[in-house]
mmCIF file as gemmi writes it, N, C-alpha and C atoms, coordinates in Angstrom:
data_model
loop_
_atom_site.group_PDB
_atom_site.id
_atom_site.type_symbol
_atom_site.label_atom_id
_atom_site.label_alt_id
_atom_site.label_comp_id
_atom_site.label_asym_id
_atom_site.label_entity_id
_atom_site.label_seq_id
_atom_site.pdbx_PDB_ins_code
_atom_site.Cartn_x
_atom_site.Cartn_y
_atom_site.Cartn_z
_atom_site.occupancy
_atom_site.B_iso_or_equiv
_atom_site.pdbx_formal_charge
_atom_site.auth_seq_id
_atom_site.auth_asym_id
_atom_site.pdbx_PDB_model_num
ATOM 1 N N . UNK Axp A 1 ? -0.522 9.167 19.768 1 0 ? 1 A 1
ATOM 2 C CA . UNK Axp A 1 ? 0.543 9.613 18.895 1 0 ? 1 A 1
ATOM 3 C C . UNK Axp A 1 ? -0.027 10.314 17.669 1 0 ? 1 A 1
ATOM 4 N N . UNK Axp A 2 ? -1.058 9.37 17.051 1 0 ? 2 A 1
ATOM 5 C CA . UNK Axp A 2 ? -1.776 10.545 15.769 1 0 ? 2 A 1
ATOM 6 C C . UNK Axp A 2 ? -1.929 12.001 16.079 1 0 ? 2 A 1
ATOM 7 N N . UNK Axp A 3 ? -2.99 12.222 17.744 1 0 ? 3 A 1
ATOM 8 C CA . UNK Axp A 3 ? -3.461 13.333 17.631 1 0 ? 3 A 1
ATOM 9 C C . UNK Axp A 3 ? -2.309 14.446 17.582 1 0 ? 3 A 1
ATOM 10 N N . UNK Axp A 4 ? -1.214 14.101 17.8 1 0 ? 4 A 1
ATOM 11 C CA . UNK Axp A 4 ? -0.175 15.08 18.413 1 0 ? 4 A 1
ATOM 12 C C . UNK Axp A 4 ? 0.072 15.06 16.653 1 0 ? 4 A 1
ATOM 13 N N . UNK Axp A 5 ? 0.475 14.545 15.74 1 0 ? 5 A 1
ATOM 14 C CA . UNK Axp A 5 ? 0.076 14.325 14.411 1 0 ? 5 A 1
ATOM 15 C C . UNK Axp A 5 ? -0.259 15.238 13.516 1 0 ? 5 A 1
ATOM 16 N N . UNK Axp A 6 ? -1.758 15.002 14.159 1 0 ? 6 A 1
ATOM 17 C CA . UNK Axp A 6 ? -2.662 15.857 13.599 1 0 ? 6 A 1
ATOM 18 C C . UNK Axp A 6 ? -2.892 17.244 13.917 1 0 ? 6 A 1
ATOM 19 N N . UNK Axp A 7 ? -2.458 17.603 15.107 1 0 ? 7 A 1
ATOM 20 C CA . UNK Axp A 7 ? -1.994 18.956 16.167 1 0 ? 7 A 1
ATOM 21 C C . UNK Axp A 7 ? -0.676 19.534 15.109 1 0 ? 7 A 1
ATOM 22 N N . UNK Axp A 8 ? 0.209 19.04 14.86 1 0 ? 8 A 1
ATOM 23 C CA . UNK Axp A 8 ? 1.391 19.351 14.52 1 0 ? 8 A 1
ATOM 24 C C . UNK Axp A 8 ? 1.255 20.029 12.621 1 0 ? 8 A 1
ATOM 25 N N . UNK Axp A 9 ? 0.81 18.553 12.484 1 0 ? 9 A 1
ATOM 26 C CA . UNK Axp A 9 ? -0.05 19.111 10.927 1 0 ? 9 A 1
ATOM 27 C C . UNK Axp A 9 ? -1.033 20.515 10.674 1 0 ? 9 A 1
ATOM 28 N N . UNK Axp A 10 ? -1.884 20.453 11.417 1 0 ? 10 A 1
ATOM 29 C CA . UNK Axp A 10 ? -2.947 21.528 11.479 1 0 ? 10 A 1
ATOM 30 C C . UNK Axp A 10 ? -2.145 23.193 11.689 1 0 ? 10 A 1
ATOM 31 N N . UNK Axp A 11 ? -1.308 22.915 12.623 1 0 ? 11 A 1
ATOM 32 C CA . UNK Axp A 11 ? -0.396 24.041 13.037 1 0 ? 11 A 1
ATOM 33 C C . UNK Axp A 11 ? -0.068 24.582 11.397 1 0 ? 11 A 1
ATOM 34 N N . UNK Axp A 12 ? 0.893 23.304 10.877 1 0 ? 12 A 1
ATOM 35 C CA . UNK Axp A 12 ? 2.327 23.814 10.011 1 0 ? 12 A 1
ATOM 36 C C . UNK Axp A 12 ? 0.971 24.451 8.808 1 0 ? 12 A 1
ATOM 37 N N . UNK Axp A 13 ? 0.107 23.789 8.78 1 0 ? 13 A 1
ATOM 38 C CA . UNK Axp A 13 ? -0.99 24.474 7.38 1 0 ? 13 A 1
ATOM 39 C C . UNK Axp A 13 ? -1.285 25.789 8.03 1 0 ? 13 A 1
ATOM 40 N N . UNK Axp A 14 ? -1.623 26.072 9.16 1 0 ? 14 A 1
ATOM 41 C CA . UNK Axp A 14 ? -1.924 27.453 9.37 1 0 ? 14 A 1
ATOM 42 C C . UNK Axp A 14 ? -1.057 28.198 9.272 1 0 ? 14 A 1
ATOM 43 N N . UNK Axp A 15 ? 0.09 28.096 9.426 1 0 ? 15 A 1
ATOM 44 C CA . UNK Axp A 15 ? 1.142 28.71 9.51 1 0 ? 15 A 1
ATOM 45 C C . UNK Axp A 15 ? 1.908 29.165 8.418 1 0 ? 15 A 1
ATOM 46 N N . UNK Axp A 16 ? 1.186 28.232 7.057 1 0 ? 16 A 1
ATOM 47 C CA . UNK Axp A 16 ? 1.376 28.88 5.715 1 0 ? 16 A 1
ATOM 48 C C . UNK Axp A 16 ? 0.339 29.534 5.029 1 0 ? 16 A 1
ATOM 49 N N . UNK Axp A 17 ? -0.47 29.77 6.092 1 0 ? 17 A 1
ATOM 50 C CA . UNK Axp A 17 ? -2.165 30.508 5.16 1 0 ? 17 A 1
ATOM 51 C C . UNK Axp A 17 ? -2.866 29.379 4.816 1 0 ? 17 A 1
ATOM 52 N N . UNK Axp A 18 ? -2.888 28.202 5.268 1 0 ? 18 A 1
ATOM 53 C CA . UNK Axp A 18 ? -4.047 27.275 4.621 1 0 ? 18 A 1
ATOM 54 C C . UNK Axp A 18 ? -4.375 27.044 5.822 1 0 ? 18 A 1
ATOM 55 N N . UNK Axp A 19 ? -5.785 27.471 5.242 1 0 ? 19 A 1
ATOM 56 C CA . UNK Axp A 19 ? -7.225 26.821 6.408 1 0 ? 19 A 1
ATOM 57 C C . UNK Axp A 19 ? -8.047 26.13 5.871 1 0 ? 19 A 1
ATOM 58 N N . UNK Axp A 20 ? -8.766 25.393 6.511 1 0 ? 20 A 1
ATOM 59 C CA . UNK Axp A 20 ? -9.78 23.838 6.004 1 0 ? 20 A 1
ATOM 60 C C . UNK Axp A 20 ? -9.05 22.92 5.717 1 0 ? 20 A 1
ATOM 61 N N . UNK Axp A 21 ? -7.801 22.721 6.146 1 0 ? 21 A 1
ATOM 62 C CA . UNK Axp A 21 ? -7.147 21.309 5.67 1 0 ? 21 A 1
ATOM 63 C C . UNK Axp A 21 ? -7.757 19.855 6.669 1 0 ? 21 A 1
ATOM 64 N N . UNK Axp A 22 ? -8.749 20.825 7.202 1 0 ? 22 A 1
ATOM 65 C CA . UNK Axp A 22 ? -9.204 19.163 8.309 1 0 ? 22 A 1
ATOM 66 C C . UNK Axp A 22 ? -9.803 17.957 6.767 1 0 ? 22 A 1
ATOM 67 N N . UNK Axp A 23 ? -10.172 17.963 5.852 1 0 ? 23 A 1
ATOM 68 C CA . UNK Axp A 23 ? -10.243 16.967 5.136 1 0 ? 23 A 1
ATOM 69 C C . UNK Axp A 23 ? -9.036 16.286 4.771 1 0 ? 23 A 1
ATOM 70 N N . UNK Axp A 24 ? -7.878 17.219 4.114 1 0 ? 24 A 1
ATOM 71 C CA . UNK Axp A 24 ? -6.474 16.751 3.625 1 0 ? 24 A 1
ATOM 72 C C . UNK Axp A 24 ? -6.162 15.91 4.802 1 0 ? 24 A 1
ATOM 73 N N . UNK Axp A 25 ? -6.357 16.616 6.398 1 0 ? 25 A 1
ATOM 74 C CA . UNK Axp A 25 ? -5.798 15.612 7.469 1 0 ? 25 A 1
ATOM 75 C C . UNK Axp A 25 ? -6.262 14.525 7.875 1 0 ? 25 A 1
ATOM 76 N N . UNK Axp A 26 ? -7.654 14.219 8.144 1 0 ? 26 A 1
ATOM 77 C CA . UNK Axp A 26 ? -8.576 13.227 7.965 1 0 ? 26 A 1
ATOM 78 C C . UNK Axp A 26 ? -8.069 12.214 7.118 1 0 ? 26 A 1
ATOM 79 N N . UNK Axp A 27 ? -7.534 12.409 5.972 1 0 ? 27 A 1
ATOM 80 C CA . UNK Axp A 27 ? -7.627 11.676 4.727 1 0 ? 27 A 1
ATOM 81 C C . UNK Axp A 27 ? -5.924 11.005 5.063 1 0 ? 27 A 1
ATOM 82 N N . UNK Axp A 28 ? -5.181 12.032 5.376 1 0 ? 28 A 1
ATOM 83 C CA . UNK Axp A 28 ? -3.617 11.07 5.432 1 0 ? 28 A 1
ATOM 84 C C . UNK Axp A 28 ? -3.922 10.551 6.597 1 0 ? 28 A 1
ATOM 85 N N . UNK Axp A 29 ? -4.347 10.96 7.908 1 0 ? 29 A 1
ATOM 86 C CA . UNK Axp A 29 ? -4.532 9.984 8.99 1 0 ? 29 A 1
ATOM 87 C C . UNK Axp A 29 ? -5.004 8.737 8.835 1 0 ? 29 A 1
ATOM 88 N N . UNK Axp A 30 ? -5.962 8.882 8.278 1 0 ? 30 A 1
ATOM 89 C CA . UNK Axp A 30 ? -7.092 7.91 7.679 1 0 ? 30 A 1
ATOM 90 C C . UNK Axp A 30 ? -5.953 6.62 7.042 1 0 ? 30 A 1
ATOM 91 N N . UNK Axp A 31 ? -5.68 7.176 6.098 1 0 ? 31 A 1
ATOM 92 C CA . UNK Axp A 31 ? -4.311 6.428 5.051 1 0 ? 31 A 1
ATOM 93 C C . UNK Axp A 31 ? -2.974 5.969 5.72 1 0 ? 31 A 1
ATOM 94 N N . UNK Axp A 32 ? -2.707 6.202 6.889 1 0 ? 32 A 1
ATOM 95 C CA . UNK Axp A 32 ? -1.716 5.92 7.696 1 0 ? 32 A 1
ATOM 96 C C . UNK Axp A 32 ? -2.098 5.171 8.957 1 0 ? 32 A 1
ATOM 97 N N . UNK Axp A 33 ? -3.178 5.57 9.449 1 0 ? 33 A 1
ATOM 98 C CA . UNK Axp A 33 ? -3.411 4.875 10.878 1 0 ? 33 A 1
ATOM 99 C C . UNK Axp A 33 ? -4.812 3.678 10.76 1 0 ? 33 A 1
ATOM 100 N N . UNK Axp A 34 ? -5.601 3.67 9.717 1 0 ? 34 A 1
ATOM 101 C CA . UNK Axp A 34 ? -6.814 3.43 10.077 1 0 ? 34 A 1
ATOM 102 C C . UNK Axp A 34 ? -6.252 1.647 9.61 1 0 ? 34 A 1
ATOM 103 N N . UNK Axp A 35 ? -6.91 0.672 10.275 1 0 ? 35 A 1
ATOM 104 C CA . UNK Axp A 35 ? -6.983 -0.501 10.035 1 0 ? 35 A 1
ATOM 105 C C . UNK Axp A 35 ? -8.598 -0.583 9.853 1 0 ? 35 A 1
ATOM 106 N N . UNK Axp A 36 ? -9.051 -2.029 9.428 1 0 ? 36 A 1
ATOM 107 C CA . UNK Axp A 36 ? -10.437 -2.995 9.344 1 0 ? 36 A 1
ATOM 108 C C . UNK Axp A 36 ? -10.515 -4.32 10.038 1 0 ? 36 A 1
ATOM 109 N N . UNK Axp A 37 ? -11.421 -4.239 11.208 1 0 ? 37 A 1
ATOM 110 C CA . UNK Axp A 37 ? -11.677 -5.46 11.918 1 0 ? 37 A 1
ATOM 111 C C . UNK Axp A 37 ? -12.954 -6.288 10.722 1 0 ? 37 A 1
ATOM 112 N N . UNK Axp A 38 ? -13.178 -7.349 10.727 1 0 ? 38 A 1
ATOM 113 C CA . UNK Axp A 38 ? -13.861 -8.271 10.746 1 0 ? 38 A 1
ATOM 114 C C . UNK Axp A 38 ? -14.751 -8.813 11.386 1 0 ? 38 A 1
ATOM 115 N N . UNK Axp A 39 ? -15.897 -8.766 12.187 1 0 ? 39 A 1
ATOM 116 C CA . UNK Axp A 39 ? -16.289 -9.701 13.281 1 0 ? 39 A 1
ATOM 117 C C . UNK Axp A 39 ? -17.361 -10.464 12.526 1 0 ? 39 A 1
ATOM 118 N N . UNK Axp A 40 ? -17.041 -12.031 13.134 1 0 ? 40 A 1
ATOM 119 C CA . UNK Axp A 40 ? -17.976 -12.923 11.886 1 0 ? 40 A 1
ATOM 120 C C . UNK Axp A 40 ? -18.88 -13.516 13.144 1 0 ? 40 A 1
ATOM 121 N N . UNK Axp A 41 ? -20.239 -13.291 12.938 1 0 ? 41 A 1
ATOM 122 C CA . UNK Axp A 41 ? -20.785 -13.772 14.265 1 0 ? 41 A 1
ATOM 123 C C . UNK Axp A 41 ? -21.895 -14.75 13.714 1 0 ? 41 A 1
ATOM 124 N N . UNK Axp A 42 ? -21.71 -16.141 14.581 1 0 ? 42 A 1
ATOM 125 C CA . UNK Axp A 42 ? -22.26 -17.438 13.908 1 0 ? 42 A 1
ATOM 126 C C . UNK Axp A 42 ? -23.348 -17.915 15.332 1 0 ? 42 A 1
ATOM 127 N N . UNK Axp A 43 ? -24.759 -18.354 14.765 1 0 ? 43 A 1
ATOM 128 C CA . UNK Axp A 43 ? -25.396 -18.365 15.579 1 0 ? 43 A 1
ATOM 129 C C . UNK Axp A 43 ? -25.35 -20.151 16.037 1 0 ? 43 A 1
ATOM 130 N N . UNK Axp A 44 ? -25.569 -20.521 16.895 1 0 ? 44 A 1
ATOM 131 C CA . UNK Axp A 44 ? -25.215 -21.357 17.882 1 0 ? 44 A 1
ATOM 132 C C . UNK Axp A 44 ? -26.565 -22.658 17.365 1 0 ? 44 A 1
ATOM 133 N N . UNK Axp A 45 ? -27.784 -21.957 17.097 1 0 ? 45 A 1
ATOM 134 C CA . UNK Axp A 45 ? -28.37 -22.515 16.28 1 0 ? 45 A 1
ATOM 135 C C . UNK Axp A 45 ? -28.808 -23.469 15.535 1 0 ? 45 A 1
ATOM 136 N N . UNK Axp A 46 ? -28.6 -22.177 14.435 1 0 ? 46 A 1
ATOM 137 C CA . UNK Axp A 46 ? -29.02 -22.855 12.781 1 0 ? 46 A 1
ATOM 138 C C . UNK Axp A 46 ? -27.419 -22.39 12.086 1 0 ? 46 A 1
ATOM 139 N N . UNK Axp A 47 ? -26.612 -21.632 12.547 1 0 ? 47 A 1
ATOM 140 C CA . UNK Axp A 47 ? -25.715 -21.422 12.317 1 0 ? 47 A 1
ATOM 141 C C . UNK Axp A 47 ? -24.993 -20.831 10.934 1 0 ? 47 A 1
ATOM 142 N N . UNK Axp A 48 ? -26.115 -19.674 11.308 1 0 ? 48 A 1
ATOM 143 C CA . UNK Axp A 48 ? -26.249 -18.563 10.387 1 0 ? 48 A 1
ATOM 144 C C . UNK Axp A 48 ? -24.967 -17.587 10.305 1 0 ? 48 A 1
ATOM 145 N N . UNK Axp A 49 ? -24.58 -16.94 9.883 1 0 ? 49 A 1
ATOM 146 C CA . UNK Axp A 49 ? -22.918 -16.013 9.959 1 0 ? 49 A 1
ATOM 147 C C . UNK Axp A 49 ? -23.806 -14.86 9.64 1 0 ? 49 A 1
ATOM 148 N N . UNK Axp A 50 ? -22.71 -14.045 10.581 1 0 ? 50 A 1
ATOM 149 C CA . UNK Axp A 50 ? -23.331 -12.591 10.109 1 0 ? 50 A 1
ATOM 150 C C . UNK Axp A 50 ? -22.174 -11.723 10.21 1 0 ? 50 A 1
ATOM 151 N N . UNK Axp A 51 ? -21.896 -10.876 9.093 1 0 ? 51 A 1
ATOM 152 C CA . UNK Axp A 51 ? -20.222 -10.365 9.33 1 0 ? 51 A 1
ATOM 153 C C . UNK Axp A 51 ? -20.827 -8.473 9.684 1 0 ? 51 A 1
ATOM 154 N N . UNK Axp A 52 ? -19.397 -8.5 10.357 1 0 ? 52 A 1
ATOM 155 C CA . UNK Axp A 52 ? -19.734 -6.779 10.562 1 0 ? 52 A 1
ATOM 156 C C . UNK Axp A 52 ? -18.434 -5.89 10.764 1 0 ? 52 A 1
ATOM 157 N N . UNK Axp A 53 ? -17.961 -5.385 9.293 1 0 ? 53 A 1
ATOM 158 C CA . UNK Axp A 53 ? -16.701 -4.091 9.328 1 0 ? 53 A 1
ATOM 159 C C . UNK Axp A 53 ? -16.748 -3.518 10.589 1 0 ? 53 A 1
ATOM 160 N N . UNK Axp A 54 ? -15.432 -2.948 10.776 1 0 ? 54 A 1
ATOM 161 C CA . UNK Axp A 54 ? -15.562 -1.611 11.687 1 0 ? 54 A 1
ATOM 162 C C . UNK Axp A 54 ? -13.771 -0.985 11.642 1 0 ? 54 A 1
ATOM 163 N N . UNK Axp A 55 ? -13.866 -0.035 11.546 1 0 ? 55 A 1
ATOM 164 C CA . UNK Axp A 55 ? -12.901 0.683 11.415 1 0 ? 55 A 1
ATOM 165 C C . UNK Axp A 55 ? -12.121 1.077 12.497 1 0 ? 55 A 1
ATOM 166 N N . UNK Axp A 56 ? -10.951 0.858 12.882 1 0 ? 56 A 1
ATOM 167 C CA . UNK Axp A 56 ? -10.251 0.869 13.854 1 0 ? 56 A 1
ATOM 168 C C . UNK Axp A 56 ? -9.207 1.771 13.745 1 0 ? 56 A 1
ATOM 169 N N . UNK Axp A 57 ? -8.254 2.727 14.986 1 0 ? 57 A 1
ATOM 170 C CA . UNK Axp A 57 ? -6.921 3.095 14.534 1 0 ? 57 A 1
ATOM 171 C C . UNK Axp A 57 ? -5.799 2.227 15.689 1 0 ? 57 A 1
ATOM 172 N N . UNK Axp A 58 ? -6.4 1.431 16.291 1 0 ? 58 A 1
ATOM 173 C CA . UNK Axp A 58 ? -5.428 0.867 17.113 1 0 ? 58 A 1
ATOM 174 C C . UNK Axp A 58 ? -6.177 -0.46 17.636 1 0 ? 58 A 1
ATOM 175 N N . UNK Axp A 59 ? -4.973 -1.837 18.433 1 0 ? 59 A 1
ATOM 176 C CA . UNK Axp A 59 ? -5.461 -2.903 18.603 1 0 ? 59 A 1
ATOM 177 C C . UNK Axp A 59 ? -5.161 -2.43 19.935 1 0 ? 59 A 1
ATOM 178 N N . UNK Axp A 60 ? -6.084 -3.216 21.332 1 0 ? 60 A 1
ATOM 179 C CA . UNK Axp A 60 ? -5.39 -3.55 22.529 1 0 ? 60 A 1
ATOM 180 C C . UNK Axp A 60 ? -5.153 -5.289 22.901 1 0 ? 60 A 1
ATOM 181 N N . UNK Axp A 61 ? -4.012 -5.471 22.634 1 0 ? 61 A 1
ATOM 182 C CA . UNK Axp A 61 ? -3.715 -6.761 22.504 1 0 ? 61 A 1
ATOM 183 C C . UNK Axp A 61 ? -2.798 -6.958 23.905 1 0 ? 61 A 1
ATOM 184 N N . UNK Axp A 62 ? -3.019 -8.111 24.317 1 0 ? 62 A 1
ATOM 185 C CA . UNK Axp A 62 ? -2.783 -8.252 25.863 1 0 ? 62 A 1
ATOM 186 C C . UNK Axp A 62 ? -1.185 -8.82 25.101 1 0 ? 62 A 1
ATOM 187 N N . UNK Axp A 63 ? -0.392 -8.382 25.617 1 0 ? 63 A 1
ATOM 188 C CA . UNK Axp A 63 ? 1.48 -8.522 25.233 1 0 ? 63 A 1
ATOM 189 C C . UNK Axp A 63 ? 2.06 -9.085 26.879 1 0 ? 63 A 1
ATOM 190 N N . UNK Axp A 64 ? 2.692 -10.55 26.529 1 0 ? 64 A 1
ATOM 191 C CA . UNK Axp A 64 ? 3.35 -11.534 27.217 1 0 ? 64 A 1
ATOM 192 C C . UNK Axp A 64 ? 4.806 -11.31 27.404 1 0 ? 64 A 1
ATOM 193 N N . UNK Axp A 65 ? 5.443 -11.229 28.249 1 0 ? 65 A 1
ATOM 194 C CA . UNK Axp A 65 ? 6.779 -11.428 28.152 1 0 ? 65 A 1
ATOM 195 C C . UNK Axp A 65 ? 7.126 -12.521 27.372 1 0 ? 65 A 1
ATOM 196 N N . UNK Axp A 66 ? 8.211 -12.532 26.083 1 0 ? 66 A 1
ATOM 197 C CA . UNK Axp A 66 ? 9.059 -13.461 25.52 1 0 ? 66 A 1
ATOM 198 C C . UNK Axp A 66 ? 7.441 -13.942 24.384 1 0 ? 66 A 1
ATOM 199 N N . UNK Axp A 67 ? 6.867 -13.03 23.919 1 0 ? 67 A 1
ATOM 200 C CA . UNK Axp A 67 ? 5.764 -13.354 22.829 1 0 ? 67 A 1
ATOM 201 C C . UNK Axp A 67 ? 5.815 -12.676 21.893 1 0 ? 67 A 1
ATOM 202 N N . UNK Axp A 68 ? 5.524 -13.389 20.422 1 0 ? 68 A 1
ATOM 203 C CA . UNK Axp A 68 ? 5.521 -12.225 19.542 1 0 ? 68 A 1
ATOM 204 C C . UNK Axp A 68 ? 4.548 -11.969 18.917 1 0 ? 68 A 1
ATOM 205 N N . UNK Axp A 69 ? 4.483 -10.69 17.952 1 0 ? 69 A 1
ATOM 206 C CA . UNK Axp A 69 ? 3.417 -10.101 17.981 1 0 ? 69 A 1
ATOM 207 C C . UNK Axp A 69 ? 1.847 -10.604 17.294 1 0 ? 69 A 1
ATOM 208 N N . UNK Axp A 70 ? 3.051 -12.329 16.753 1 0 ? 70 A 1
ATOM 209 C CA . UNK Axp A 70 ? 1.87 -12.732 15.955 1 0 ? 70 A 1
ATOM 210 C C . UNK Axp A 70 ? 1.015 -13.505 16.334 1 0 ? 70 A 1
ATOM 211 N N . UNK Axp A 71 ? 1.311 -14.091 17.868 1 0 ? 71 A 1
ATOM 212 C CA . UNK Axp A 71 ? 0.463 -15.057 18.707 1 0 ? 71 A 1
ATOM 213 C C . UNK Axp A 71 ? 0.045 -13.653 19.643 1 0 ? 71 A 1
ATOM 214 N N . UNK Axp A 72 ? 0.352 -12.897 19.419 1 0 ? 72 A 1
ATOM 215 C CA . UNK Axp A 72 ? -0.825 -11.757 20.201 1 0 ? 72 A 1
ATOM 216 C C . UNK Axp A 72 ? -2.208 -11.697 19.143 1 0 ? 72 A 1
ATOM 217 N N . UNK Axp A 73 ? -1.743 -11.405 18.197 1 0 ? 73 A 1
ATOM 218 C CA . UNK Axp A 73 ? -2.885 -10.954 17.65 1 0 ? 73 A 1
ATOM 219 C C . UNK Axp A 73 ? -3.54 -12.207 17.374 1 0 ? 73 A 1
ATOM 220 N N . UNK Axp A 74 ? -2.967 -13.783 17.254 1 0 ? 74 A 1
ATOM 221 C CA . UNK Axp A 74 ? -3.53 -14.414 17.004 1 0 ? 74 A 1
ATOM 222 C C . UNK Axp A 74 ? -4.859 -14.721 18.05 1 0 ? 74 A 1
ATOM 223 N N . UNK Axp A 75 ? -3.921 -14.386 19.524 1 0 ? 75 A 1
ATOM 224 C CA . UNK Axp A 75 ? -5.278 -14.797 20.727 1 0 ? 75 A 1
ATOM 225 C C . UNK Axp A 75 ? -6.3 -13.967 20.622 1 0 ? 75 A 1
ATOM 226 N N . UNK Axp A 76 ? -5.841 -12.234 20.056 1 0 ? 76 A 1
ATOM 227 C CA . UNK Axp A 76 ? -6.914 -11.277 19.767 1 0 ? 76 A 1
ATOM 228 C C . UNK Axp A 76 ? -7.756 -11.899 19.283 1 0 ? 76 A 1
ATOM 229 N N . UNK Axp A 77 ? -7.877 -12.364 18.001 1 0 ? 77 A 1
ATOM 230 C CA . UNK Axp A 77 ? -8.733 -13.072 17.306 1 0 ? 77 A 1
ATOM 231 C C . UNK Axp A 77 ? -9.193 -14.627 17.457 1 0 ? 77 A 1
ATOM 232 N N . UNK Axp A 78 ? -9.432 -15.059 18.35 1 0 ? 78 A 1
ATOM 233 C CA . UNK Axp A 78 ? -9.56 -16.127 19.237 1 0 ? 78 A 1
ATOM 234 C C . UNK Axp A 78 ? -10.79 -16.393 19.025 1 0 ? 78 A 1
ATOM 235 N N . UNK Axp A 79 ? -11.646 -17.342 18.77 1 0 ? 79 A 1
ATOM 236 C CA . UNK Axp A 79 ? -13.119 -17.562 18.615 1 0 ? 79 A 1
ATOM 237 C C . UNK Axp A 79 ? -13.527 -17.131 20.406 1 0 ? 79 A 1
ATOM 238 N N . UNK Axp A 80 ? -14.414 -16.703 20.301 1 0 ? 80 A 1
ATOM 239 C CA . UNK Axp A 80 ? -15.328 -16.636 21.729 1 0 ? 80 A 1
ATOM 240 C C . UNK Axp A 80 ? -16.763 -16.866 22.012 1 0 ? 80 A 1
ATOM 241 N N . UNK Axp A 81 ? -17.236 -17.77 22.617 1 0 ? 81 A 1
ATOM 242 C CA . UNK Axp A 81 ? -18.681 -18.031 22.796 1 0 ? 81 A 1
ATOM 243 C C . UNK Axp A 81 ? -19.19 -16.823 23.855 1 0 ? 81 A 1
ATOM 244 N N . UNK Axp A 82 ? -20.294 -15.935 22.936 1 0 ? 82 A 1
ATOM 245 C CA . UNK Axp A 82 ? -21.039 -14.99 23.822 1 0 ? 82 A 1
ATOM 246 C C . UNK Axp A 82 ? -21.96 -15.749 24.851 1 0 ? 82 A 1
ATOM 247 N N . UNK Axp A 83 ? -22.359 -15.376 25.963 1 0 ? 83 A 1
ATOM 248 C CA . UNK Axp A 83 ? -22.947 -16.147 26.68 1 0 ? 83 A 1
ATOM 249 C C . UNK Axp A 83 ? -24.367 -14.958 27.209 1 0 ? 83 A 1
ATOM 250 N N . UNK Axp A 84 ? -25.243 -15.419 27.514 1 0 ? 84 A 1
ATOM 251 C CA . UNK Axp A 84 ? -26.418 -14.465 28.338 1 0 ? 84 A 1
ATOM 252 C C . UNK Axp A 84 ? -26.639 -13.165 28.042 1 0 ? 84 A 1
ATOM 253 N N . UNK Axp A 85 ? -26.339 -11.981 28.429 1 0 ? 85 A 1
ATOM 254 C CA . UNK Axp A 85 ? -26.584 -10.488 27.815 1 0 ? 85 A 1
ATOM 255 C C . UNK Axp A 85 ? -26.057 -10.239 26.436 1 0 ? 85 A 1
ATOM 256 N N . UNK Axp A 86 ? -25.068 -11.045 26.605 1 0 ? 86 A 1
ATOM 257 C CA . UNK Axp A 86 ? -24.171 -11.011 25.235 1 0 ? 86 A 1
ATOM 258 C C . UNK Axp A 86 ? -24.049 -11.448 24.121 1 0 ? 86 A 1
ATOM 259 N N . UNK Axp A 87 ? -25.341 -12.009 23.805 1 0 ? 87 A 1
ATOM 260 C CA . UNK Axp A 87 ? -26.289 -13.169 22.632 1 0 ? 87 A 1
ATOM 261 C C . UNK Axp A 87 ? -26.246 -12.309 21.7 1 0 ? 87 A 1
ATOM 262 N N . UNK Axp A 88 ? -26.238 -12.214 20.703 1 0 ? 88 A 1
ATOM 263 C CA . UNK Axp A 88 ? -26.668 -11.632 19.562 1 0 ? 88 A 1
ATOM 264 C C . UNK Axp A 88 ? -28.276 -12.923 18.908 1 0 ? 88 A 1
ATOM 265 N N . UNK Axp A 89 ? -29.098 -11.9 18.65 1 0 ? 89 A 1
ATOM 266 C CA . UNK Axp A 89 ? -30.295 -12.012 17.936 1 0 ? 89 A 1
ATOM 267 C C . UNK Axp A 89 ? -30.187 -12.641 16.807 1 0 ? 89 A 1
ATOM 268 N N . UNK Axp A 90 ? -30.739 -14.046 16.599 1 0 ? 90 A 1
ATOM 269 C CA . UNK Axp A 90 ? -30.474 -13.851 15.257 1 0 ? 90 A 1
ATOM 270 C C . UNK Axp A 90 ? -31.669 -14.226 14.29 1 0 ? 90 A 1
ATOM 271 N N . UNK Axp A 91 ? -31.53 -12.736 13.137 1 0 ? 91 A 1
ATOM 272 C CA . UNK Axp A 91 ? -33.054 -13.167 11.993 1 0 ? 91 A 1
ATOM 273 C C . UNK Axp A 91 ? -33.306 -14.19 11.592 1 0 ? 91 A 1
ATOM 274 N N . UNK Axp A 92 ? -32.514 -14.973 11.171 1 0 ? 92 A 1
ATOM 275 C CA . UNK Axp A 92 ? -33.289 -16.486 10.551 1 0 ? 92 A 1
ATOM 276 C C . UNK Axp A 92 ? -34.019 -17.437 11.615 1 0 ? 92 A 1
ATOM 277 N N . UNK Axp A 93 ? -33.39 -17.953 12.705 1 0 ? 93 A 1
ATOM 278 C CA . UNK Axp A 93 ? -33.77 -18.648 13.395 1 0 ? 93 A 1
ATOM 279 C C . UNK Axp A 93 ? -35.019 -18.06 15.116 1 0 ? 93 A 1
ATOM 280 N N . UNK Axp A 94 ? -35.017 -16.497 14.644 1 0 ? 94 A 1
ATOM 281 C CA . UNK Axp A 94 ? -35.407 -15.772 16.308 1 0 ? 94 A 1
ATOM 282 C C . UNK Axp A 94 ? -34.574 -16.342 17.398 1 0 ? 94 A 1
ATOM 283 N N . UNK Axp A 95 ? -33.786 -17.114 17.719 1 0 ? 95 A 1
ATOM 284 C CA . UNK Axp A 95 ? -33.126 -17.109 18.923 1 0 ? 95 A 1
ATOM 285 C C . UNK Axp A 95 ? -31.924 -15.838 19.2 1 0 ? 95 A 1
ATOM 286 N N . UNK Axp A 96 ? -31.668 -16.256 20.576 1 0 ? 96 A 1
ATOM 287 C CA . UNK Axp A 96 ? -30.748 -15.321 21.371 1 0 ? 96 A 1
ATOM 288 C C . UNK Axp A 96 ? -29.78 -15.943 21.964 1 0 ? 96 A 1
């Protein structure tokens, strides 16, 4: 839905003589669509935390018949034990 958005936007600026508005568009997209994940990753360990931003414009949240949106996102965010390939390293202690 943004890109069509941002397609639509880009048009109407050309269409009045302004070119280079890819920052102006960037910037309201940015301001309208962009969310911030969290991921707090705790080692199994010594049980060290290690946090890491990341910038998102959309969730894929698995949606239940007769659920609402706040026990979706709640399972999104669900603790999960990484297991085998999926270890994260961790500096204080060297394990995996």
């Amino acid at each position: 839905m943004h890109e069509k958005f941002i397609s639509n936007t880009k048009y109407e600026l050309e269409k009045k003589g302004i070119k280079g508005g890819e920052p102006i568009i960037d910037s309201l997209v940015s301001d309208l669509f962009r969310g911030e994940i969290l991921n707090t990753f705790t080692c199994v360990t010594c049980e060290r935390q290690t946090k890491k931003k990341e910038h998102c414009f959309n969730l894929s949240l698995d949606v239940e018949k007769n659920c609402s949106l706040r026990h979706c996102i709640e399972r999104y965010s669900i603790k999960e034990l990484l297991n085998k390939q999926d270890k994260f390293y961790c500096e204080t202690c060297n394990a995996k």
